[in-house]
C-alpha positions in Angstrom: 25.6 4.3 -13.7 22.8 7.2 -14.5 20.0 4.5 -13.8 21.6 3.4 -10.4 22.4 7.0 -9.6 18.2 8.1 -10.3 17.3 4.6 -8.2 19.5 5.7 -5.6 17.6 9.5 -5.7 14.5 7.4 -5.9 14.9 5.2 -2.3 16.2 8.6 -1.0 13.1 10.3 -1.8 10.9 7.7 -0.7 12.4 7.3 2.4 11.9 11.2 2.8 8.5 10.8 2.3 7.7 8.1 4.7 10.0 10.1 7.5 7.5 12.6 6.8 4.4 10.9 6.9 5.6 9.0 9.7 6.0 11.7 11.8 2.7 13.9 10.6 1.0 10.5 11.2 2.4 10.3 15.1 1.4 13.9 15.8 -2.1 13.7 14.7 -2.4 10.3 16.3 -1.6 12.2 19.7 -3.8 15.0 19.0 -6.9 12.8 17.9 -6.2 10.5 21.3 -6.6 14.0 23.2 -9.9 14.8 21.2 -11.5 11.6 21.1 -10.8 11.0 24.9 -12.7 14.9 25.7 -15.3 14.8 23.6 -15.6 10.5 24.8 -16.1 9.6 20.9 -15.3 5.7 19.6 -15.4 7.1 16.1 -12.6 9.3 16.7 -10.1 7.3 19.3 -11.0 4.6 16.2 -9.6 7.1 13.7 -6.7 7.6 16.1 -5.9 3.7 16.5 -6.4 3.7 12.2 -3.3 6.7 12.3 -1.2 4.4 15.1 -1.7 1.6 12.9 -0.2 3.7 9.8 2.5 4.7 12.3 3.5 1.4 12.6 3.2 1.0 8.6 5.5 3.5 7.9 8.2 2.5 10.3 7.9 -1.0 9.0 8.0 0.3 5.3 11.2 2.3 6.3 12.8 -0.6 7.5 11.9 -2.6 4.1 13.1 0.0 1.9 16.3 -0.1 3.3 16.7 -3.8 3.7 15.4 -4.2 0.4 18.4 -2.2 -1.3 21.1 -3.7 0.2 23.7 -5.6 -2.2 22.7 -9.4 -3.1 24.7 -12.2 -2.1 26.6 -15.9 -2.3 23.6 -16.6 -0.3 20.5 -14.3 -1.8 22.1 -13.8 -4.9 19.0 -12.2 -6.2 19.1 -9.5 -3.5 16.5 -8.6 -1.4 13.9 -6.5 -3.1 11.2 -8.4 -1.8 11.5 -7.5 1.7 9.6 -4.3 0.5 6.7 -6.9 -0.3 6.5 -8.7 2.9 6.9 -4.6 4.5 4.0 -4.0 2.7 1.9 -7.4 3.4 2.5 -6.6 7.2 1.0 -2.9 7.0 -1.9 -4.6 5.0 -2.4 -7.3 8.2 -2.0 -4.5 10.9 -5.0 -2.6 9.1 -7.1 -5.6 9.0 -6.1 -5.9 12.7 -6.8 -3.0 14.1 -10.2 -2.9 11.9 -11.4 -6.3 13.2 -10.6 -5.0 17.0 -12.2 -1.4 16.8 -14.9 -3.3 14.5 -15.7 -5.6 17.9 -15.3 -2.7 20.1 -18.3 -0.6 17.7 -20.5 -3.7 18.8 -20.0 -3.9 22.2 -20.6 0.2 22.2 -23.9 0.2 20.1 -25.0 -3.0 22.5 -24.6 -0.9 25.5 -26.5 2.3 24.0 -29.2 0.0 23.4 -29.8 0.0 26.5 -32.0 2.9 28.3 -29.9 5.6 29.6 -26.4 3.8 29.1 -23.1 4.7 27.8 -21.3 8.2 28.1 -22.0 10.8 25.9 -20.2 12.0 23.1 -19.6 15.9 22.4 -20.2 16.1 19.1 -19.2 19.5 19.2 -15.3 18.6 19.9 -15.7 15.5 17.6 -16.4 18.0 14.6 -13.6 19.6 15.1 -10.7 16.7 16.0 -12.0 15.0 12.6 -12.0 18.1 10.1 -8.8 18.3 11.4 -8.3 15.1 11.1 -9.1 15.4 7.2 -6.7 18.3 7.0 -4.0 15.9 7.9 -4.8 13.2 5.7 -4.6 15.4 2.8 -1.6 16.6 3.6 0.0 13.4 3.9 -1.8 11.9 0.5 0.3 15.3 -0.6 3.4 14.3 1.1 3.4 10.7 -0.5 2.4 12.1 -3.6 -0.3 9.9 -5.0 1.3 6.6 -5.5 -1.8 4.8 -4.8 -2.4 5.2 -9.0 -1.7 3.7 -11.9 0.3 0.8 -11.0 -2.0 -2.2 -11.9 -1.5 -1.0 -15.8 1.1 -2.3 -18.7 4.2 -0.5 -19.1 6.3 0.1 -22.1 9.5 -1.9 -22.9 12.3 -1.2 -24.9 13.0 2.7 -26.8 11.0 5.3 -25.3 9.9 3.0 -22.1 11.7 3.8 -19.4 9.7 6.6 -18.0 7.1 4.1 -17.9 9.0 1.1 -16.5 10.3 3.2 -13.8 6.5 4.0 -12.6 6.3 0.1 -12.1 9.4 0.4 -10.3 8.0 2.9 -7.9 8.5 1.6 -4.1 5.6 -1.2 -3.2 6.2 0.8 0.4 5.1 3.9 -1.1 2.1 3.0 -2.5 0.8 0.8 0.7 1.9 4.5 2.9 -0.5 5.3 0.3 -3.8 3.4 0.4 -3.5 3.6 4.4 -4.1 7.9 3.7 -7.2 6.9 1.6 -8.1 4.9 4.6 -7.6 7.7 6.7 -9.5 10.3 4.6 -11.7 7.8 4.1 -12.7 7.1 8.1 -12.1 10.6 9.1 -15.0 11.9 6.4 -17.0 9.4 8.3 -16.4 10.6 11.7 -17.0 14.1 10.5 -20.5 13.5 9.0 -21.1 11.7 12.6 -19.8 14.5 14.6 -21.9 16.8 13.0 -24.7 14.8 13.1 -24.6 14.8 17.1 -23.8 18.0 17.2 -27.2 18.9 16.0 -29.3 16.0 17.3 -27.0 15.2 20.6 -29.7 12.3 21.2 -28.5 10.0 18.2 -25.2 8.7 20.3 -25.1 5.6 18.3 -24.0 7.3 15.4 -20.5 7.0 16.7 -20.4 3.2 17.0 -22.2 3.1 13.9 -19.6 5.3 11.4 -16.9 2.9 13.0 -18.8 -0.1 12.1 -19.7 1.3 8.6 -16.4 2.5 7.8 -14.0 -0.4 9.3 -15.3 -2.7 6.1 -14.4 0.5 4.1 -11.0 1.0 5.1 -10.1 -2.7 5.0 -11.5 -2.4 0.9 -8.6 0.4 0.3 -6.0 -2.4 1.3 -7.1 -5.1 -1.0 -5.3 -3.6 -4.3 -1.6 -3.7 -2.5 -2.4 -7.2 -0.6 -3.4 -8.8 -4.4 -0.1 -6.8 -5.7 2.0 -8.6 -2.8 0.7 -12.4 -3.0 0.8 -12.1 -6.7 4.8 -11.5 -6.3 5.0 -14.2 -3.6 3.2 -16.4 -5.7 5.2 -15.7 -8.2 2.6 -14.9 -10.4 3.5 -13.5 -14.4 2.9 -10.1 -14.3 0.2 -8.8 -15.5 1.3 -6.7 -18.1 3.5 -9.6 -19.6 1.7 -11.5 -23.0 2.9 -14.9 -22.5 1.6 -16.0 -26.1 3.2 -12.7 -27.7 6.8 -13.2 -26.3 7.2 -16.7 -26.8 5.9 -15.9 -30.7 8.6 -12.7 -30.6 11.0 -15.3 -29.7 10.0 -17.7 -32.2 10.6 -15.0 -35.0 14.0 -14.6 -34.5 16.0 -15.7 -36.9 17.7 -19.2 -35.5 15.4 -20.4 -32.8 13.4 -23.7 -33.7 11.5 -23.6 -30.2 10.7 -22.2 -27.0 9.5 -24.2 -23.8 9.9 -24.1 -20.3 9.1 -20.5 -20.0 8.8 -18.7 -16.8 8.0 -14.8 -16.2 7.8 -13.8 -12.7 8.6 -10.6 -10.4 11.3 -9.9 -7.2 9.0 -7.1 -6.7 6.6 -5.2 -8.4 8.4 -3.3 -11.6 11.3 -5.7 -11.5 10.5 -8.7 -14.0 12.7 -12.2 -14.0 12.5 -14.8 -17.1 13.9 -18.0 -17.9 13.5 -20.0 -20.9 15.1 -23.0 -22.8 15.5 -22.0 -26.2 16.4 -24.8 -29.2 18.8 -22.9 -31.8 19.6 -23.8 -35.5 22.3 -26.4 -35.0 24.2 -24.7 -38.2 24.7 -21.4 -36.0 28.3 -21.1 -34.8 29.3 -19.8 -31.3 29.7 -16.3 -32.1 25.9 -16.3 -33.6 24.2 -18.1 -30.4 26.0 -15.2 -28.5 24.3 -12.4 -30.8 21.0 -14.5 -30.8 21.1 -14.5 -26.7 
């Protein structure tokens, strides 16, 4: 009861956090559409279409988290935890969209200031200012979701004294990929600050703009790749990677009654939450009330 009462407190926070985000996330996005639009910056409507793309994350890791808790069924009888995983796959593949779109955009826009006296110019004056605000913001929400982008590529502790650390495993998948897109964000809107100031002193280097969004796309598509390996490994079904395949089946062996161990499987619903089956060959002299202490 105390462990589903402090999972229950868990989703409720989480979902409090992504509310959060979600709608500092949509007020920035409006605000950086404003500035990037005056001061006629690709660099910063980019950042702005990177915070509409996290918009879109959040919502979709809102509606994961709560489909992901419901009860199991006769039909999914092992409930649906990994809708949180294929929440988080699709806020990886709308990053990597809306990347490879402003990344073809940058192109075009460093093409067409190649050419003498083309393309509008870009306050960089304005531009300074939307991204350090910018940055402001996606500190704050790295506060808000309270840095879940860490540690969760690491072993955790089993049995006494290993439940703090299990728990960290079984921190919400959603949480962590609201995460890495606010490292993408800080990430980008450094970028479009260094640029902004940049033209702000030397107004004549306009490609600079394009140029941060073609530098930084790559970049921010790199902060995804940690939570896209985390979610194929679980749809793979992958052993996770704190599991010693070689040390439990010998832990098994040692027990007192089992002559062998094969047809082992290890493999996750989500992140934190580990599933194994195994066919186990017992001492034919144990009785029926010893197989049940042995299992």
């Amino acid at each position: 009861a105390a462990a589903a009462g402090a999972a229950a407190a868990g989703r409720t926070a989480a979902a409090r956090q992504l509310w959060l985000s979600l709608l500092l996330a949509l007020a920035f996005m409006a605000a950086e559409v404003g500035g990037g639009l005056w001061a006629g910056s690709l660099a910063v409507l980019s950042d702005a279409a990177h915070m509409a793309s996290d918009v879109g994350a959040y919502a979709v890791a809102l509606v994961a988290l709560r489909v992901a808790h419901r009860a199991p069924s006769d039909r999914f009888s092992w409930g649906f935890q990994r809708a949180e995983v294929f929440g988080a796959l699709a806020s990886v593949c709308i990053v990597w969209v809306g990347a490879g779109l402003l990344f073809a955009e940058a192109v075009g826009r460093v093409r067409e200031l190649g050419r003498a006296g083309a393309g509008a110019e870009t306050d960089g004056r304005v531009m300074t200012v939307v991204a350090l605000a910018g940055v402001l913001a996606n500190v704050v929400q790295m506060a808000v979701l309270g840095g879940h982008g860490h540690g969760h590529g690491h072993g955790h502790d089993r049995g006494p004294g290993g439940e703090e650390a299990g728990a960290s495993a079984r921190e919400s998948v959603s949480l962590r990929a609201a995460y890495v897109h606010a490292v993408g964000d800080l990430v980008q809107s450094v970028g479009v600050l260094l640029a902004g100031i940049v033209i702000w002193v030397r107004p004549e280097l306009q490609v600079v703009d394009p140029v941060v969004t073609l530098l930084f796309c790559p970049l921010v598509i790199g902060t995804t790749l940690s939570v896209l390996s985390q979610c194929v490994g679980v749809l793979l079904e992958g052993a996770p990677a704190d599991v010693d395949r070689d040390a439990l089946v010998g832990g098994l062996l040692d027990l007192s009654g089992i002559r062998d161990v094969h047809d082992l499987h290890v493999w996750s619903l989500r992140p934190g939450e580990a599933v194994l089956a195994v066919h186990v060959l017992v001492d034919d002299a144990l009785d029926a009330a010893e197989r049940r202490a042995l299992l």
